[in-house]
N, C-alpha and C positions, 0 to 999 in steps of 0.2 A: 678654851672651853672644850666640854669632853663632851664627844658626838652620842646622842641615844642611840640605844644598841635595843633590840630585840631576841625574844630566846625564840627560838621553833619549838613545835611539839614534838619532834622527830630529827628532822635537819631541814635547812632551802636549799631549793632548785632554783634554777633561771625558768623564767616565764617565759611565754612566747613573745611578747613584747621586748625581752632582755634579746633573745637571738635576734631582733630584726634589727634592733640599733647595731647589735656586736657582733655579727654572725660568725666572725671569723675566733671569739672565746667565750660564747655564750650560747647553749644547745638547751633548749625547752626541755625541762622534765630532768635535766642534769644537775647533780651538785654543783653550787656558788664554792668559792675557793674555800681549802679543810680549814685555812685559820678563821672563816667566817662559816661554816657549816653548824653553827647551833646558837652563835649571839653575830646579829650583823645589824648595819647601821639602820635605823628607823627610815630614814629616806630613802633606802631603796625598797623597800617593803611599801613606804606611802607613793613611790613611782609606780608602781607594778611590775617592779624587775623581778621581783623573788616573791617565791611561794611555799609556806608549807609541803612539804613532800608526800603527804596524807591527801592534799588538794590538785596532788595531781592526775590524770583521768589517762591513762594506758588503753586505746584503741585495740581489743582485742586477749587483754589480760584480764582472768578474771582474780578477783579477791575472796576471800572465805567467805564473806557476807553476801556472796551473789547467788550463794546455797541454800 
């Protein structure tokens, strides 16, 4: 049986929840691996390992829209 896959609007990052299980391959706000950066499995998306990249919130960065 073939795993659900999801698209990003952009690419995923790992969560902060992904670094606290993996800490030692998984950094919040970072790219999930490039063969899974724009379709990756539905379960890690319904775990809260991965996140849209758009949904993630840079302490200190600002964006055009904060103009």
């Amino acid at each position: 049986m073939d795993e659900i896959k999801v698209k990003a609007k952009t690419k995923w990052v790992w969560t902060e929840l992904a670094q606290r299980k993996n800490p030692n391959h998984s950094r919040a706000g970072d790219p999930i691996w490039p063969h899974f950066q724009t379709e990756a499995p539905k379960q890690w998306l319904d775990d809260g390992l991965i996140q849209d990249e758009t949904e993630v919130v840079k302490e200190g960065q600002m964006s055009i829209f904060d103009y």
